[in-house]
C-alpha positions in Angstrom: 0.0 0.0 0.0 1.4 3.6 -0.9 3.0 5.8 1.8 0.4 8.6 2.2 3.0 10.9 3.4 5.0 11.1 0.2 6.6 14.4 -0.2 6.9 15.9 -4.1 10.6 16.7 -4.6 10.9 20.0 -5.3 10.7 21.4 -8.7 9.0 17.8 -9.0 5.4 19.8 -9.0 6.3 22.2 -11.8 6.6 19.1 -13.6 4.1 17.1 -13.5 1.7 20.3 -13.9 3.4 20.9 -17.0 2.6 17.1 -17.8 -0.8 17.3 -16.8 -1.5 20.4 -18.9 -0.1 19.0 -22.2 -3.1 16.9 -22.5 -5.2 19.4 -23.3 -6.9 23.0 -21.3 -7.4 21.4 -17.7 -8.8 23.3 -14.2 -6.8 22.8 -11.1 -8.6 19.8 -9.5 -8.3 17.9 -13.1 -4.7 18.6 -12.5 -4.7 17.3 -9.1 -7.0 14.2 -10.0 -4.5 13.7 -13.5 -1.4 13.8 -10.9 -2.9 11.4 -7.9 -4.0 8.8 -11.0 -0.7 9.1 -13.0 0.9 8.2 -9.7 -1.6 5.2 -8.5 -2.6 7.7 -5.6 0.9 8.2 -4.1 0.8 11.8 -4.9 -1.8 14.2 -3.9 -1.1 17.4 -4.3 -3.0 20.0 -1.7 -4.6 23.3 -2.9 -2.1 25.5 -0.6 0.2 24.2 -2.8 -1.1 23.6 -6.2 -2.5 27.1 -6.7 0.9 29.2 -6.0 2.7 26.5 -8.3 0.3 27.4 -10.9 0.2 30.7 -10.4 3.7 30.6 -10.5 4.0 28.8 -14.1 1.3 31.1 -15.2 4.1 33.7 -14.2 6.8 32.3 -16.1 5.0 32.0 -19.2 4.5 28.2 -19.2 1.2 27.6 -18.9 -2.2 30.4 -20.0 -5.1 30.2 -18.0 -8.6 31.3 -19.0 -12.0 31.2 -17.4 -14.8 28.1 -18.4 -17.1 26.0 -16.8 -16.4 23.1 -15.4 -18.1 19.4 -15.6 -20.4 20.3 -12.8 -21.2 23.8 -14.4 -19.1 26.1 -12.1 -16.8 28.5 -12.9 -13.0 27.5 -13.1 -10.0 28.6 -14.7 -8.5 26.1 -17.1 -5.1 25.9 -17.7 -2.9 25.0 -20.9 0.6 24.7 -21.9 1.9 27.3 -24.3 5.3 26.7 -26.4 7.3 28.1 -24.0 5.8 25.7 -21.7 6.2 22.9 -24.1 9.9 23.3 -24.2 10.4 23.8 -20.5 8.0 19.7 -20.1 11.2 18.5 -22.6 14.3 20.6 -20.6 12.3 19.7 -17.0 11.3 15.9 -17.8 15.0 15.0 -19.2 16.8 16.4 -15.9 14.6 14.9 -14.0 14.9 11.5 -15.8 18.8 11.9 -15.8 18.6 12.5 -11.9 16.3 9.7 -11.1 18.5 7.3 -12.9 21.8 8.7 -10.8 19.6 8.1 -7.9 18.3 4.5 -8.8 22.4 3.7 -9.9 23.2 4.7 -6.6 20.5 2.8 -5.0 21.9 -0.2 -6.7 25.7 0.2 -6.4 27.4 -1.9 -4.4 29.4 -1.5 -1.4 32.5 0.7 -1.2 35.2 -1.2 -0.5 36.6 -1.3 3.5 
């Protein structure tokens, strides 16, 4: 059973928002809901710190936001990746591939030598 106290990594969030978003214009819960099934429910991301993240990426230019409805006809703001945002899901996703490999090789090395 998952560890319900998993931590996101930093710059980990900033991530998998911009991963989230590439599907296609998405409100903040579909981001959460994308992130806790993408991750079998070992992530959930809270709304304290969704939000500034967002807002944050909004900021930099990665992702526009817009109002809309939602699915239960409420008011949201939907949020989709724009090119400069689809470059920074390629830079962000390859470090963070390279670094989880370092981290798994280390994992697996064996023992230094007495």
């Amino acid at each position: 059973m998952p560890d319900a106290n998993v931590e996101v990594l930093r710059g980990t969030l900033d991530l998998l928002i911009l991963k989230a978003v590439s599907w296609g214009p998405t409100h903040g819960y579909g981001v959460a809901r994308w992130i806790e099934q993408a991750t079998d429910d070992v992530l959930r991301i809270e709304e304290g710190s969704l939000y500034p993240a967002l807002h944050r990426l909004q900021s930099r230019g990665w992702i526009d936001a817009e109002w809309g409805m939602s699915e239960n006809n409420r008011r949201a703001r939907f949020y989709s990746l724009t090119a400069k945002g689809r470059a920074q899901l390629r830079v962000e996703a390859a470090t963070w591939t390279r670094f989880a490999y370092a981290v798994f090789a280390a994992l697996e090395a064996p023992p230094r030598p007495a």
